[in-house]
C-alpha positions as CSV (number, residue, x, y, z in Angstrom):
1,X,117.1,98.5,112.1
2,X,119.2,101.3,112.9
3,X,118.5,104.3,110.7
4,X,121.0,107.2,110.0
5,X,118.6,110.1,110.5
6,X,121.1,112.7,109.6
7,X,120.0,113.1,105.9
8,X,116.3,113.4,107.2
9,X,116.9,116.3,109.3
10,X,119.3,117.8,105.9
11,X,115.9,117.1,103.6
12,X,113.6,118.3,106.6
13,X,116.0,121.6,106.5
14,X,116.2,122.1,102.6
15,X,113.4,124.6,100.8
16,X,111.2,123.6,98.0
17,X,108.0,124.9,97.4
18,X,105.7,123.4,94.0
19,X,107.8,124.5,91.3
20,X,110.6,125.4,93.3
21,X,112.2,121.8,94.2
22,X,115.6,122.3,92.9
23,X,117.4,122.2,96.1
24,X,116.1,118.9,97.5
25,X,115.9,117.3,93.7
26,X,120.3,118.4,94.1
27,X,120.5,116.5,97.5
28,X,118.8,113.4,96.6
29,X,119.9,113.0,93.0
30,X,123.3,112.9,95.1
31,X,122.3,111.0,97.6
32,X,121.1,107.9,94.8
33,X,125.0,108.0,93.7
34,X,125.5,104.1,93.1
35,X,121.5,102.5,94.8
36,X,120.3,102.7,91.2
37,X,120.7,101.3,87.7
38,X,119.9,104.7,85.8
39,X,118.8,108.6,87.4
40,X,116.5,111.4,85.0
41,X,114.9,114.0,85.3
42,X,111.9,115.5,83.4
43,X,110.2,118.5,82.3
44,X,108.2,118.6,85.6
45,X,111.2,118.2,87.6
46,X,110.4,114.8,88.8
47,X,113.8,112.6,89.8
48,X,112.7,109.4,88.3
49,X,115.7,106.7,89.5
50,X,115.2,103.3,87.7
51,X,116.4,99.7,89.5
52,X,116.1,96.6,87.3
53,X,114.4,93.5,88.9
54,X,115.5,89.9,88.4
55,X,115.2,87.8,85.5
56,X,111.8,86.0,86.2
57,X,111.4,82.3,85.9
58,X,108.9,80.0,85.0
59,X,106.9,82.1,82.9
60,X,106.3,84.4,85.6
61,X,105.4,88.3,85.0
62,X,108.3,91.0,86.4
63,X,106.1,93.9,87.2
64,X,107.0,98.0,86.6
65,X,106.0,99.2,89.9
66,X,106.6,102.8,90.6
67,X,106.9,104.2,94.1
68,X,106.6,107.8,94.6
69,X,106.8,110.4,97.4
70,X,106.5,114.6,96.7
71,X,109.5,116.6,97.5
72,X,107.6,120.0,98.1
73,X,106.6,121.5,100.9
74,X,104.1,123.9,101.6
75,X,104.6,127.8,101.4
76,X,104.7,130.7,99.0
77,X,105.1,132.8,95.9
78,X,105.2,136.8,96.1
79,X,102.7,137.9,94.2
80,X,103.1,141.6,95.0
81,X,105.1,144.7,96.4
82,X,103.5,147.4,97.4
83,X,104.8,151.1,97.8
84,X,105.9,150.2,101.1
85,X,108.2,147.2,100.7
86,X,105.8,144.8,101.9
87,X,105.3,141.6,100.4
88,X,102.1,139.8,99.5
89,X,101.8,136.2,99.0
90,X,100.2,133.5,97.3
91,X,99.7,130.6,99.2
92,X,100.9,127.0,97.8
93,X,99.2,124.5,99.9
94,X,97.0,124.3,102.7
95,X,97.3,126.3,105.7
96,X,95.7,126.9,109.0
97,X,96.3,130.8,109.7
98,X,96.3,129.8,113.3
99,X,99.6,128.6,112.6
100,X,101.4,131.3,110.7
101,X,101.3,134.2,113.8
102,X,104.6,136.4,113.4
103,X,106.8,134.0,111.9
104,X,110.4,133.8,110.4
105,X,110.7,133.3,107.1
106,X,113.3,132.8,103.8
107,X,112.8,134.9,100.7
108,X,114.6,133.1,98.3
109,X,115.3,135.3,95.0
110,X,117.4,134.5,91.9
111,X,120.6,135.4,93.4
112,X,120.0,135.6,96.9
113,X,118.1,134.8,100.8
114,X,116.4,137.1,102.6
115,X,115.3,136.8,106.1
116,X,111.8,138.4,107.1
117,X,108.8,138.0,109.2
118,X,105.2,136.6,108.1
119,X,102.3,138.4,110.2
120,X,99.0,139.3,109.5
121,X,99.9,142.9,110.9
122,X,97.0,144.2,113.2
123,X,97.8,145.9,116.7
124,X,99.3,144.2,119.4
125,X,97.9,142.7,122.8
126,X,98.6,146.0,124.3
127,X,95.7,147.9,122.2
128,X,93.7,145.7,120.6
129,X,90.4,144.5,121.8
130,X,89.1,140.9,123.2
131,X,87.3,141.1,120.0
132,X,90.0,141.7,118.0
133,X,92.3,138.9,119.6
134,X,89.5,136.2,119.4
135,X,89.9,136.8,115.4
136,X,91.5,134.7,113.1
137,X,92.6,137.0,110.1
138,X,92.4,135.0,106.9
139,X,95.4,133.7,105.0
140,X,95.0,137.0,102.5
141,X,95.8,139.0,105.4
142,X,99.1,138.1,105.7
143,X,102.2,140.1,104.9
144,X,106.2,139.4,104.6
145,X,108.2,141.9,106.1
146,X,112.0,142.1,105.3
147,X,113.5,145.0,107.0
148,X,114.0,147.0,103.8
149,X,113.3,150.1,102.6
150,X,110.4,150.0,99.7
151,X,112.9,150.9,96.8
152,X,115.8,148.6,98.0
153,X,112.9,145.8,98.4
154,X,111.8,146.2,94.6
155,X,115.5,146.1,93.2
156,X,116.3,142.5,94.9
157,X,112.9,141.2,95.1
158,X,110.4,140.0,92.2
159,X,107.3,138.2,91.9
160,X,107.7,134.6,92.0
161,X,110.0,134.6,94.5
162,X,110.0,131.5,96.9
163,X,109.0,132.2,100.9
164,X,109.2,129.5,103.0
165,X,108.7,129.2,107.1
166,X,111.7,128.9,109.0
167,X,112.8,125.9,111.0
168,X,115.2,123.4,112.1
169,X,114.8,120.0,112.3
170,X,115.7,118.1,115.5
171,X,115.2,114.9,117.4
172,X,112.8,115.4,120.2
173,X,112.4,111.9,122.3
174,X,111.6,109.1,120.0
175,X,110.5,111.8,117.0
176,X,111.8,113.3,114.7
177,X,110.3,117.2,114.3
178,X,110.8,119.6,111.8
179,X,108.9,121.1,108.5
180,X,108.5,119.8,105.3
181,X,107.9,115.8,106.9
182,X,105.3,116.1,104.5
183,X,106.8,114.6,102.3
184,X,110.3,114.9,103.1
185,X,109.8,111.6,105.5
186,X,108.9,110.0,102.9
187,X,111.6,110.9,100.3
188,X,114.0,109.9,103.2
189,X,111.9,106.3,103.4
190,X,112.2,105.7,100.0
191,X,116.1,106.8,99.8
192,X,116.6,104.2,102.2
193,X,115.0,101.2,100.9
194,X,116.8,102.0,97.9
195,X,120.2,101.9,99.9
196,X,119.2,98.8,101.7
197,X,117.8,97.2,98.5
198,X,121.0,95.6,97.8
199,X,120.8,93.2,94.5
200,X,118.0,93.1,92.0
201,X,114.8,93.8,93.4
202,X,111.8,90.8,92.7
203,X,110.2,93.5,89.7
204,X,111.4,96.4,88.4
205,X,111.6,99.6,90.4
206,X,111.3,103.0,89.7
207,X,111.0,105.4,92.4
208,X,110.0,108.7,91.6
209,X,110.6,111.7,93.6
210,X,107.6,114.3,93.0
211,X,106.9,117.8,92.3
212,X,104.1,120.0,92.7
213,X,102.0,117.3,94.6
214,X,101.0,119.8,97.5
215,X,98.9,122.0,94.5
216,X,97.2,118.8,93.0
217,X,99.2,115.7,92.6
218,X,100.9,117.0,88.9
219,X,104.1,115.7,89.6
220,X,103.4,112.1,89.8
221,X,100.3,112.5,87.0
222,X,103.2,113.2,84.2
223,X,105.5,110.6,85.7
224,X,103.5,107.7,86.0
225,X,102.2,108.6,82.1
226,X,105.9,108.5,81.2
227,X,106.7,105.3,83.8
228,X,103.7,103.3,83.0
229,X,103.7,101.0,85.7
230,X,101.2,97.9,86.2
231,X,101.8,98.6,90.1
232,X,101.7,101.6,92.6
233,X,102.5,102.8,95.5
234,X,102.5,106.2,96.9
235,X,104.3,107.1,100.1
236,X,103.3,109.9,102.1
237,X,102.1,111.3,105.7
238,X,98.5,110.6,107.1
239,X,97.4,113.1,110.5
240,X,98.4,111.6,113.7
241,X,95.9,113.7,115.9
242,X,96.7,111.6,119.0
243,X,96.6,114.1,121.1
244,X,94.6,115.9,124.0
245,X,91.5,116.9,123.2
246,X,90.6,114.7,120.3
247,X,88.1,111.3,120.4
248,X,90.1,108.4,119.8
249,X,87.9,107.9,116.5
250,X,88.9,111.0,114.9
251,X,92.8,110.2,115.6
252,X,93.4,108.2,112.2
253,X,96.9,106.9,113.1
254,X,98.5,107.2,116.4
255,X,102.2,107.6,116.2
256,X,104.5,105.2,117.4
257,X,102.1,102.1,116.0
258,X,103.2,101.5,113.0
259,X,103.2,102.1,109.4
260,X,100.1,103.5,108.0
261,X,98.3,101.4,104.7
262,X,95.9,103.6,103.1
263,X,92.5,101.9,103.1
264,X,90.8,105.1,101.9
265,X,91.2,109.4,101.7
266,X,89.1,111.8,99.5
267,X,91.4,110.9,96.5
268,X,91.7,107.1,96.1
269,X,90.6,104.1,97.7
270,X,93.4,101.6,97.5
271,X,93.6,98.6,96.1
272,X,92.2,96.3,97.9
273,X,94.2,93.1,97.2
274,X,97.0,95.1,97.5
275,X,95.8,96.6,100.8
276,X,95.1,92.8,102.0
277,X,98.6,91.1,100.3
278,X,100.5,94.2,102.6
279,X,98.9,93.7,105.7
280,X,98.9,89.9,105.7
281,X,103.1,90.8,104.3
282,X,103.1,92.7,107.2
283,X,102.0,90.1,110.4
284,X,104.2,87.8,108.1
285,X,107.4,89.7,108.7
286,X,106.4,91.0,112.6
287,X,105.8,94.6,111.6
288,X,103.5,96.7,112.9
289,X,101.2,98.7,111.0
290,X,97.8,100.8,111.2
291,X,94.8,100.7,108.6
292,X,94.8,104.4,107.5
293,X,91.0,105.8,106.3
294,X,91.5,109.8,106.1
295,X,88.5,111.8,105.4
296,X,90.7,114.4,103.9
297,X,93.4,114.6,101.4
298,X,95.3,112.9,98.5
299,X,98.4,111.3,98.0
300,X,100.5,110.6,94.7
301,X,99.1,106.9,94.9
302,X,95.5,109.1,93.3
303,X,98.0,110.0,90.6
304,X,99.2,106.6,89.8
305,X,95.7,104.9,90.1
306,X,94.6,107.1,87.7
307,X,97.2,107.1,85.1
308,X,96.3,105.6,81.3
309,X,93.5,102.9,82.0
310,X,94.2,102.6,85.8
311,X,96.6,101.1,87.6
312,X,96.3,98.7,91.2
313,X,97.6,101.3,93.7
314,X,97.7,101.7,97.3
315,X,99.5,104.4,99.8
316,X,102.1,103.8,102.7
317,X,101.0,106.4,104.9
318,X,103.7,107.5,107.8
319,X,101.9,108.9,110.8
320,X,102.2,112.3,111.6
321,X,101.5,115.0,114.4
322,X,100.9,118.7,113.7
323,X,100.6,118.5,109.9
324,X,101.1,121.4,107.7
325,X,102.7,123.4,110.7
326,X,106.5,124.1,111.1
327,X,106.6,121.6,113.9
328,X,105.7,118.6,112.0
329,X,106.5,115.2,114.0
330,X,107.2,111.6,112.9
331,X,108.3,108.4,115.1
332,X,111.4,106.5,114.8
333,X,109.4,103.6,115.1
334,X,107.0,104.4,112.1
335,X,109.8,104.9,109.7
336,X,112.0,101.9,110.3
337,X,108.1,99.7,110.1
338,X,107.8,101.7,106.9
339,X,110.9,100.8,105.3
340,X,110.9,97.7,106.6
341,X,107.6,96.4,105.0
342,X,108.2,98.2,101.8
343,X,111.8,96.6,101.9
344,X,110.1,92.8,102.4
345,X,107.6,93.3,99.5
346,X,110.1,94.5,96.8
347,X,112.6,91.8,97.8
């Protein structure tokens, strides 16, 4: 399978915090131009792209089965301006402070983007102590600064405003590295099996693009109420932490191996028949895949379960290095398995 990662590394690029998905929403609701029978959008902001299955014959049961990946990312709101011109923020998503240290960042207003720098401030190497370096400061500490006298600050900047980390997404080796994989892999995924899902799927499909899942899953809660499917499946990143200085036990996924299907994470335990019809799908068709159990953590798939009087649900989970960072990595490999498998089971 030969992917075209180009619109990856566009959705990877593209800013959309919860409530603030407008720009991605634009570039997929373009990019699903002729892959699907009918395209809406509702009061959440979910994209919600319908794609009627075949007529079923001998008295068999077409299914509604909803997929679902989040367009947000992680990031920020301004929640206040003080008298100098700096910026405080409101976090919108988890974060590791270790991983926000004197960063570039994107103030995006009504009319306008601002560039500026995320620190938590402090004094540099040069006077500080090897107490005070050995500190982590906590996520309250942090400040944007944009340059900008305090006045000049107030007159283009208001509360509410987006702030995102800055980064570019580029192919490094076999992976593909940028922010915003979580979910913005996954949106990509889906895109592409609706692309490559020529003809009427076996049940009806409607794959939802999310909002607002990195502050609780809302997105996909008010979707799959309005969707009611008999079916789920969410698709979203699991941690990768194959890396030095972690036990093999505590790596989850290792990239490179395969699809992830969820078995478990703190907001769902999948469906087991489902869990069992995919992998056995899976070692059908000669794709590779990894049983995912995560600690930690929730996907839209929690959403969907949950929805009216439950639904059978389980997670595609794409492995994935250095999550919630600006460097977050996927494989080649793991996407085209992920496709792939999800492609073999709606056909």
């Amino acid at each position: 399978m030969n992917l075209n990662l180009d619109p990856l590394l566009i959705l990877s690029n593209l800013n959309g915090v919860p409530g603030r998905e407008d720009a991605v929403r634009e570039y997929v609701q373009s990019e699903l131009s002729g892959l699907v029978d009918e395209v809406r959008v509702d009061a959440m902001g979910n994209l919600i792209a319908f794609k009627a299955g075949r007529e079923p014959q001998d008295g068999a049961i077409r299914e509604r089965v909803m997929l679902s990946a989040h367009m947000d990312e992680i990031g920020f709101l301004v929640r206040f301006i003080d008298d100098r011109g700096f910026l405080r923020v409101q976090a919108l998503g988890g974060f590791d402070p270790r991983n926000l240290f004197a960063r570039n960042v994107t103030v995006q207003t009504r009319s306008e983007t601002l560039p500026g720098i995320l620190t938590p401030g402090g004094r540099p190497i040069h006077i500080s102590s090897a107490e005070d370096r050995s500190k982590v400061p906590e996520l309250k500490a942090f400040f944007v600064d944009l340059g900008l006298e305090a006045e000049e600050v107030k007159q283009r900047v208001r509360v509410g405003d987006m702030v995102t980390l800055d980064q570019q997404a580029r192919r490094m080796g076999q992976l593909i590295v940028g922010k915003a994989m979580d979910d913005r892999a996954s949106v990509f995924m889906q895109l592409e099996v609706l692309r490559q899902l020529t003809g009427p799927p076996r049940h009806d499909v409607y794959a939802v693009f999310s909002t607002q899942e990195e502050v609780g899953l809302r997105g996909a809660v008010t979707a799959a109420y309005s969707v009611e499917p008999t079916l789920g499946i969410g698709l979203d990143v699991t941690l990768a932490v194959d890396t030095p200085g972690v036990e093999a036990d505590e790596a989850v996924t290792r990239l490179g191996e395969g699809i992830g299907i969820k078995v478990y994470d703190s907001s769902m335990i999948s469906t087991r028949h489902l869990v069992d019809e995919f992998a056995d799908l899976a070692e059908r068709e000669g794709i590779r895949y990894q049983l995912d159990v995560l600690a930690l953590g929730g996907t839209d798939g929690a959403a969907i379960q949950r929805s009216r009087a439950g639904v059978p649900t389980l997670t595609l989970s794409l492995p994935t290095r250095y999550i919630h960072s600006v460097t977050e990595a996927v494989h080649l490999d793991d996407l085209e398995a992920g496709v792939a498998l999800l492609l073999a089971y709606l056909r």
